[in-house]
N, C-alpha and C positions, 0 to 999 in steps of 0.2 A: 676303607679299613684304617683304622688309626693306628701309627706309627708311635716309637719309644722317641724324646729327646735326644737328636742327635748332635747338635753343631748348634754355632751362634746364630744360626740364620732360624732355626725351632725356638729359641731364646727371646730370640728380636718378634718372632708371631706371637711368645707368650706375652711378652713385658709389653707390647704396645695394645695387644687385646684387654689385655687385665686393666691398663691405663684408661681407656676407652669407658672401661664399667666404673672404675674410682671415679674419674671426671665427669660421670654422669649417674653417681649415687647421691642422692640430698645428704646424706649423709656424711660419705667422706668428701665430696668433694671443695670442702673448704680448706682442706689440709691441700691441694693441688693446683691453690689456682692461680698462680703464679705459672703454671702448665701449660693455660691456655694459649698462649703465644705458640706456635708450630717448632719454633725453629728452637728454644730452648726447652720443650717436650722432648725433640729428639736428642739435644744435649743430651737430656737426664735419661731418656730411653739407651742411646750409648752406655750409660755411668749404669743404669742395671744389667745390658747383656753382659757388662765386663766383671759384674758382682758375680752374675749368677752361673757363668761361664765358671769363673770359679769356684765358687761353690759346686757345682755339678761335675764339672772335669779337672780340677785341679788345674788351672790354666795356668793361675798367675797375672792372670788380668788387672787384677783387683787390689790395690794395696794401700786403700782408701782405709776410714774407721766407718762403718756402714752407720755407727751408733750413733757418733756425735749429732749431726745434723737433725737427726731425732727428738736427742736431747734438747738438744738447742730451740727447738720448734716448740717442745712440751711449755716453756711458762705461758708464747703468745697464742697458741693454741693447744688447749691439754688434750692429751690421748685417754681414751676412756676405755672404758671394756667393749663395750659395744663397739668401738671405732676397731678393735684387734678381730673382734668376732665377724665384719661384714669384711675384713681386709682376705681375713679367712678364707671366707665364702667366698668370694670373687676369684683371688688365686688359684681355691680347689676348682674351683668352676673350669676356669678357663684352661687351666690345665688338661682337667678331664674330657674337655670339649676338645681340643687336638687331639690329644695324647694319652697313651695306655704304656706301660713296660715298668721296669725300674727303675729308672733316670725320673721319670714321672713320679714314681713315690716318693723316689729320694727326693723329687725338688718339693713335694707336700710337706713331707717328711721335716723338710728343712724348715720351711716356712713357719710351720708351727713352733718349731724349737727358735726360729728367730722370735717371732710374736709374743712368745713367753721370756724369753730375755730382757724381750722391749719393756716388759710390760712390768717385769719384777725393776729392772733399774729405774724405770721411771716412779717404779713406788717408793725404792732409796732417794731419789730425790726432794721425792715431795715427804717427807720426815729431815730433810735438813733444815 
């Protein structure tokens, strides 16, 4: 029976399962492959439980700009709608595949409220 996100260690199952399907989408996985190396995967895998720790439980983890790096990436690789729409899919997936409760929606929840921020400021950009 599937359990609600509870702590960073449900975080660390999500963010490194979800990683696993981006690095092995024809699709996104050209946005990640700087990844492929193990030991700075887990880097960035750290830098997400601590995003999403706080995001999900107000930790205080986090006090990074999540945006920038983003941004920064959009001229030498642009984000497209399709790239938001399978980032989607993958996240709701794997979410669903652990986890069930409210912590779970909220992190859906959130995901898509990120993916649409990403996707409206990268459109400000690309009109500068």
């Amino acid at each position: 029976m599937k359990k609600d996100i509870e702590n960073r260690e449900d975080i660390y199952l999500l963010v490194k399962d979800f990683y696993v399907k981006l690095l092995n989408d024809e699709v996104m996985h050209h946005f990640f492959e700087e990844f492929t190396n193990s030991e700075l995967l887990e880097k960035h895998l750290q830098i997400l439980v601590d995003f999403w720790d706080n995001i999900l439980f107000y930790s205080g983890t986090y006090q990074k700009n999540a945006m920038k790096p983003h941004l920064d990436l959009q001229p030498k690789k642009p984000f497209k709608a399709e790239h938001f729409k399978q980032w989607l899919l993958h996240f709701n997936n794997t979410v669903d595949t652990y986890f069930t409760g409210e912590i779970a929606h909220a992190a859906k929840s959130r995901a898509l409220s990120i993916a649409t921020v990403m996707q409206i400021k990268i459109a400000e950009l690309g009109k500068q």
